[in-house]
C-alpha positions as CSV (number, residue, x, y, z in Angstrom):
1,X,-189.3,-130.4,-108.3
2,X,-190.2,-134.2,-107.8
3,X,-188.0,-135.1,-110.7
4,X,-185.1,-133.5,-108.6
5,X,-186.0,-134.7,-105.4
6,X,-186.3,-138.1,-106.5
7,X,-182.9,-138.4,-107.8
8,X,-181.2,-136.5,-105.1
9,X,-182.9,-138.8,-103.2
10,X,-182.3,-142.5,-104.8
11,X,-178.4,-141.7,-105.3
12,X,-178.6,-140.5,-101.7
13,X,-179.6,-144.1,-100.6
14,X,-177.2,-145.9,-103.0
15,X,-174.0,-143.7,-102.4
16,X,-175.1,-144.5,-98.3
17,X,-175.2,-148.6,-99.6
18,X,-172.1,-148.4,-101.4
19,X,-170.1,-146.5,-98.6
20,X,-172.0,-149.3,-96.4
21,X,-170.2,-152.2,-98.0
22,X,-167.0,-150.5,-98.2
23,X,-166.7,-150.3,-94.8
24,X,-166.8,-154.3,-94.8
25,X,-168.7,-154.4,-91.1
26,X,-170.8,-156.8,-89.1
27,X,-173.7,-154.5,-88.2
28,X,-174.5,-153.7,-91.8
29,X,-177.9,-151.8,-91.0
30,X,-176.3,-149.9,-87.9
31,X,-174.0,-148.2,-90.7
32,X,-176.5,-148.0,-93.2
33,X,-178.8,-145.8,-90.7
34,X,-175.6,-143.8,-89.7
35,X,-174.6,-142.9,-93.5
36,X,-178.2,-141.9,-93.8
37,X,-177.9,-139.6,-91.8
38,X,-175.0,-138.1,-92.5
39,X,-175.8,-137.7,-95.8
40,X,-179.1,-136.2,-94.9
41,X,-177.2,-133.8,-92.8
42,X,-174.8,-132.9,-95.2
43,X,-177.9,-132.0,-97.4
44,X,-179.9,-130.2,-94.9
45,X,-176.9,-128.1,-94.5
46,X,-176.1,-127.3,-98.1
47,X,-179.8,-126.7,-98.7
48,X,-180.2,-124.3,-95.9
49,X,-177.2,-122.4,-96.9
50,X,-178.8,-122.3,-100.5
51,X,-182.0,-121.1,-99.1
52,X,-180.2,-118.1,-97.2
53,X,-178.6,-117.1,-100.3
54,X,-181.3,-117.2,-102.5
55,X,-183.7,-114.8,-99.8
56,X,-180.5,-112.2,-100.2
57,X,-178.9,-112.5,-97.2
58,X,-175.2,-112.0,-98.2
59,X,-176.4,-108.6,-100.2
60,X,-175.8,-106.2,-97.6
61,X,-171.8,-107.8,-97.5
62,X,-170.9,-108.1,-101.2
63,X,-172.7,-104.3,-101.7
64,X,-170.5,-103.2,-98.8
65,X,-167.3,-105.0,-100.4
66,X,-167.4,-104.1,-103.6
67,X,-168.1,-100.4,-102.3
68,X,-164.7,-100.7,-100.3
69,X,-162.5,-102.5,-102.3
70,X,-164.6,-100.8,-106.0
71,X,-163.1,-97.7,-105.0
72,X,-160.2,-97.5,-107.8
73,X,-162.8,-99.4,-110.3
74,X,-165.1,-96.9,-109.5
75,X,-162.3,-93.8,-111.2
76,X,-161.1,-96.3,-113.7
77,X,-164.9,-96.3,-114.8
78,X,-165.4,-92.8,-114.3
79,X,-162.2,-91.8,-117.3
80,X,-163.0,-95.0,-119.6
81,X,-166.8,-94.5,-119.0
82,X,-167.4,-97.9,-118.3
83,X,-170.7,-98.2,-116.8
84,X,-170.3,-102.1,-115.9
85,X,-167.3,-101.3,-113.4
86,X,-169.5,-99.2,-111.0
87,X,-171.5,-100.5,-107.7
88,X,-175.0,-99.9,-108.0
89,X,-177.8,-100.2,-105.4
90,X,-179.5,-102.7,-107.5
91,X,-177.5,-105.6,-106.1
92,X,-179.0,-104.9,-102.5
93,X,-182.0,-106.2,-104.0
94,X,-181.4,-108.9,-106.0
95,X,-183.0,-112.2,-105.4
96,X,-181.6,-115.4,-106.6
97,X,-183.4,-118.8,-107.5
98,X,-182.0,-122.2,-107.3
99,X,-183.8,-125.0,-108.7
100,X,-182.5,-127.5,-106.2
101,X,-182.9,-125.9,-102.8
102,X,-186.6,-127.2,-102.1
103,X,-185.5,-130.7,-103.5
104,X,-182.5,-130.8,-101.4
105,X,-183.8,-130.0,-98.3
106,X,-186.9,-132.5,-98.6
107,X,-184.4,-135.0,-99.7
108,X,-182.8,-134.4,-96.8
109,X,-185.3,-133.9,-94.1
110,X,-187.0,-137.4,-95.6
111,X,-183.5,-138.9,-95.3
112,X,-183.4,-137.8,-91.2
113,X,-186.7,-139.5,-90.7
114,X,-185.7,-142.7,-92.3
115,X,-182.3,-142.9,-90.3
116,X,-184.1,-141.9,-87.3
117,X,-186.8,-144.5,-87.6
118,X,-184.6,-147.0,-88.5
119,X,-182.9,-146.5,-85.5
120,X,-186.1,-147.3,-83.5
121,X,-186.3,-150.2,-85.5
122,X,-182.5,-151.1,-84.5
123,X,-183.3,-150.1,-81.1
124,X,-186.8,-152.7,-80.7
């Protein structure tokens, strides 16, 4: 996880300097602390969504689509014999793991803090 978190985090901080001197301002740190955070927020999100996929969240609506719209797969399966065609009750359960959603979301929770105290920094 540290190996992850690490680079999500160091390319966070230099994609957020190079946008920085794109931008070609005056208040170089003011923009810095924005992109930050931006960035962080952008990863919060992602991560979050992540974490509510991986806990199985979404289950409940693919089962129920592929039961609707499975309905014709579900007779082609039946005369070919197909067993890989039908919707089992198995998927209600399933749990997925992603490697990167712990690393994400500390990468961007410590991103937040740092734009945040920056901006007290700005601020004094």
């Amino acid at each position: 996880m540290s190996k992850h978190y690490t680079l999500s985090l160091f390319s966070s901080i230099i994609l957020a300097i190079i946008l920085t001197f794109i931008q070609g301002t005056a208040d170089f740190f003011l923009h810095l602390t924005n992109i930050i955070f931006y960035i962080g927020l952008t990863l919060f999100v992602i991560g979050g969504f992540l974490l509510i996929v991986q806990s199985g969240f979404f289950n409940i609506t693919r089962y129920g689509i592929r039961k609707v719209f499975g309905l014709s797969e579900e007779k082609i399966a039946k005369m070919t014999g197909d067993e890989t065609l039908t919707v089992k009750k198995e998927m209600l359960y399933r749990r997925y793991s992603f490697t990167s959603t712990k690393p994400l979301l500390m990468a961007a929770i410590t991103l937040i803090v740092l734009s945040v105290a920056f901006t007290f920094i700005i601020i004094s």
